[in-house]
C-alpha positions in Angstrom: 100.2 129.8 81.7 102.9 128.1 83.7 105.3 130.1 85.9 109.1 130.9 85.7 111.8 130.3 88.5 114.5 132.5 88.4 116.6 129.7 89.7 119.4 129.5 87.1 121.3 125.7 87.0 124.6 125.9 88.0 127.3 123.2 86.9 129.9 125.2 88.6 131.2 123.2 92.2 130.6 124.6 94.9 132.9 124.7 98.1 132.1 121.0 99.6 129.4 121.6 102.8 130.6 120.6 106.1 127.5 119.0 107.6 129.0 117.9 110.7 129.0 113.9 109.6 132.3 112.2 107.8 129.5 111.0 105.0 130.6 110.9 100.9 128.5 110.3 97.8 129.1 107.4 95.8 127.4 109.1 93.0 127.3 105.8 90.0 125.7 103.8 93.0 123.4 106.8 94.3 124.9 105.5 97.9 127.3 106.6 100.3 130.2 105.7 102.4 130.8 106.6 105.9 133.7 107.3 107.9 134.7 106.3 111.4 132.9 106.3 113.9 129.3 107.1 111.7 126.1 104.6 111.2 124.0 104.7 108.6 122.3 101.6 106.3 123.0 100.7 102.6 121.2 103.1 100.7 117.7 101.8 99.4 117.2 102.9 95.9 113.9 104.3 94.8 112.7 103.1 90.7 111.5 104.4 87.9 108.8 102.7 88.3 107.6 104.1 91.8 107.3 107.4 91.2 105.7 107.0 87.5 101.9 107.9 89.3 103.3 111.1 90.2 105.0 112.5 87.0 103.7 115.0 84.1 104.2 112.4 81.7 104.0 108.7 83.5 105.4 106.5 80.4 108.7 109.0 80.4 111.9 107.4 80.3 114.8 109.0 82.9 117.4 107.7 84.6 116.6 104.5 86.8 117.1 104.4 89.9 116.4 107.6 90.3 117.1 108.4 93.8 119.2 106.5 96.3 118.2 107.0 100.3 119.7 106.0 103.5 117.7 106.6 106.5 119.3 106.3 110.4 122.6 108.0 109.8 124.3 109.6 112.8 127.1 109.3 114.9 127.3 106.2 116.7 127.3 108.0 120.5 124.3 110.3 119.1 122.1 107.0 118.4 120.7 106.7 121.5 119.9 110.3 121.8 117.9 110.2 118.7 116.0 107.4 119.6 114.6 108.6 122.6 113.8 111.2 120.9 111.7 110.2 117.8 114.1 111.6 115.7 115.8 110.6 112.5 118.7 112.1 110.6 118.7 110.8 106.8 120.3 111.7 103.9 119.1 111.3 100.1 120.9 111.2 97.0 119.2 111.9 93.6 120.6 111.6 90.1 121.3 113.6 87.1 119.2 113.8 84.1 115.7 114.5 83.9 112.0 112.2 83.5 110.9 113.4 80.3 110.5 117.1 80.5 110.8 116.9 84.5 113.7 117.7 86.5 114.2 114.4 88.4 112.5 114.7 91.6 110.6 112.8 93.9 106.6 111.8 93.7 105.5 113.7 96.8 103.8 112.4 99.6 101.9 114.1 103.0 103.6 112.7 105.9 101.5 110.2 108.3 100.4 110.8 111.7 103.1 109.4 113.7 101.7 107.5 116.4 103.5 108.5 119.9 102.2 112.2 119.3 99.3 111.5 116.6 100.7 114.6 114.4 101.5 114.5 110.5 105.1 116.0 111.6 107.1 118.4 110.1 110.6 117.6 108.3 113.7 119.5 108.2 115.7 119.9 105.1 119.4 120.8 104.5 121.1 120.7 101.0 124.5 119.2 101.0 125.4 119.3 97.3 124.0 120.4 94.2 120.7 122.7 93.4 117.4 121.8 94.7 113.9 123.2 95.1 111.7 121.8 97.6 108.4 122.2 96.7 105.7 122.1 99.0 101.1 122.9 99.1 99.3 123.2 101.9 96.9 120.3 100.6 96.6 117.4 98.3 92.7 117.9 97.7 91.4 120.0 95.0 91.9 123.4 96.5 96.0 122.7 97.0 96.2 125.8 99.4 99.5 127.9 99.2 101.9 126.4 97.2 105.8 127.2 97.3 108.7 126.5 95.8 111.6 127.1 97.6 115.2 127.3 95.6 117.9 126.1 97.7 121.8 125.5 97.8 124.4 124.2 99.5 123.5 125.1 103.4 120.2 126.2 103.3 117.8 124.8 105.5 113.9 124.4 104.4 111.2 123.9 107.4 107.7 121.8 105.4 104.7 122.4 107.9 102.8 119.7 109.4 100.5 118.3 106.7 101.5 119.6 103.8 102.2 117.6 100.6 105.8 118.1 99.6 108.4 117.1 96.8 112.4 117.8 96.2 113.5 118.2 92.9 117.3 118.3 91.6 117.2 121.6 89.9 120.3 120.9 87.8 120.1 118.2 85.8 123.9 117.6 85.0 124.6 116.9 88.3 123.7 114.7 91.1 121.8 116.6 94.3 122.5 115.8 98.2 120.6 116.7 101.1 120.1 115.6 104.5 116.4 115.6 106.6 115.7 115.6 110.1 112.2 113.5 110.2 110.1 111.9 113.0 111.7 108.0 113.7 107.8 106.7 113.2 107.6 108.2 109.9 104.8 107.1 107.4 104.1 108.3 104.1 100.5 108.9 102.5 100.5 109.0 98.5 96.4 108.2 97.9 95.7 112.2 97.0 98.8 113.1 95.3 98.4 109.8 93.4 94.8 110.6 92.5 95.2 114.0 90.9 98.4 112.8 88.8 100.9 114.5 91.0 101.1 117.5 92.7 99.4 120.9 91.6 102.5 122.4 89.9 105.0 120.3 87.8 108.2 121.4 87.6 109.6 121.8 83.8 113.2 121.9 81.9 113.0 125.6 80.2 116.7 126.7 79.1 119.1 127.3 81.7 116.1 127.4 84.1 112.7 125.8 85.4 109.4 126.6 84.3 106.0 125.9 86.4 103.1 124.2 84.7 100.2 123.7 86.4 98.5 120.5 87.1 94.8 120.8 85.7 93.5 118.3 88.2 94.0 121.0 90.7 92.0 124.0 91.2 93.9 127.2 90.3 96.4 128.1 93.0 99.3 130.7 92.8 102.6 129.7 92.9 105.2 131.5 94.7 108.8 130.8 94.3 110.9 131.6 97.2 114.2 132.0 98.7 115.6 130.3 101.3 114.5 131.7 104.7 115.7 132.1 108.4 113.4 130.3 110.9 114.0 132.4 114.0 110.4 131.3 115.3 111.6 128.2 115.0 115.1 128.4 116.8 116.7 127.3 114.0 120.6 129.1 113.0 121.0 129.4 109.6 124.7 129.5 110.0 124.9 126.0 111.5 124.7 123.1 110.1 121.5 120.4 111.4 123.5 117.7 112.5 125.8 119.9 114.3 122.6 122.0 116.1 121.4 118.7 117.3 124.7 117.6 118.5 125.0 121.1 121.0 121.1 120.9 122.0 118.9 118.5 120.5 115.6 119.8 122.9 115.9 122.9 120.2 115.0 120.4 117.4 112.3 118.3 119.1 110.1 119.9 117.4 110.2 117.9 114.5 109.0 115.1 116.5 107.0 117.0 118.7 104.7 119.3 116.5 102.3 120.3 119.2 105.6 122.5 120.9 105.0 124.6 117.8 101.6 124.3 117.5 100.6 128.2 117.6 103.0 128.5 114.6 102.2 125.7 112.1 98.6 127.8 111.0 100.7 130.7 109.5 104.2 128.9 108.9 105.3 128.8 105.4 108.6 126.7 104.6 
């Protein structure tokens, strides 16, 4: 038996997020434009095609590309700041619709070891439009570990522990989904395990007005809990302000994301 979220889609707008950065969806090009004064790349778009290993059913059709992705966007007097500081502010656009019986989403990876600190780093997500679940397991071997599924809106901030192998899904499929990540600048992804056991260990499924959780037989048995958004006090993180704008009044706060060992005492018990 699968399990149900109690995340309902909503096709209702919601009051436009104030992330901090003058950045707009182009939402037929999956891309974005930026104002003044901002940086950031032409958005590289991720296929059909490169995520197939990873889905419930890889010969699906869905929309193509799927999700649209611009990486090193910040104010052009912050650049230098994040630099020096391993960090890198993104921001990721995916598409309406659905792969097959899926929720468009992405495959799911385990971040690399970067190599100026040698840790597979953490990443700090922030929705900026839409409904998404970030879903996240402690592993991508055969015992997954905990795995959680975090419903999120407009706002809310999601922490994914060192390590573990992670996904974002658009939870509403008549709609595109925004969010932003704050990620270590040497970033590296590593798909081998996820790509070996067919995806991750739960796949997320189109039920009614909801989502329904399947699990992925390759996988030993692991519970799945579905979660709400959460505070990160241990982390210093403020839920009331946005990322870009806590990095902008003291970045040291947020270098852990390229410095895991600062939180090293807390990554054994930290759930996102």
């Amino acid at each position: 038996m699968g399990a149900r979220s109690s995340f309902q889609m909503n096709s209702a707008l919601e009051e436009p997020f104030d992330s901090g950065l003058d950045v707009r969806l182009r939402p037929a090009e999956l891309s974005f434009e930026y104002g003044p004064g901002v940086l950031g790349p032409v958005a590289e778009l991720r296929r059909l095609r490169d995520i197939r290993a990873s889905l419930m059913d890889p010969n699906c059709s869905g929309p193509d590309p799927v999700y649209g992705i611009a990486m090193d966007v910040c104010r052009r007097q912050d650049a230098d700041e994040l630099n020096r500081r391993y960090l890198l502010f993104g921001v990721v656009a995916y598409a309406g619709g659905r792969l097959g019986h899926e929720p468009v989403r992405s495959q799911g990876h385990i971040h690399a070891p970067a190599p100026h600190s040698g840790w597979s780093t953490p990443e700090l997500f922030e929705i900026w439009e839409g409904r998404a679940i970030v879903y996240a397991q402690q592993s991508a071997d055969d015992d997954p570990g905990r795995c959680i599924a975090v419903e999120a809106g407009p706002g809310d901030q999601v922490v994914v522990p060192p390590g573990w192998a992670h996904c974002v899904i658009n939870a509403d499929e008549h709609r595109p989904m925004v969010f932003a990540a704050l990620c270590e600048r040497q970033y590296g992804f590593l798909y081998d395990a996820v790509r070996a056991h067919g995806g991750l260990a739960w796949f997320p499924v189109l039920h009614g007005a909801g989502i329904e959780w399947r699990p992925n037989p390759r996988y030993r048995k692991s519970p799945l809990q579905i979660k709400q958004p959460r505070n990160y006090g241990e982390l210093g993180l403020d839920p009331a302000t946005p990322i870009y704008r806590q990095f902008q009044s003291n970045p040291e706060a947020l270098q852990w994301v390229s410095e895991p060992a600062r939180a090293a005492e807390l990554w054994p018990s930290l759930e996102p």
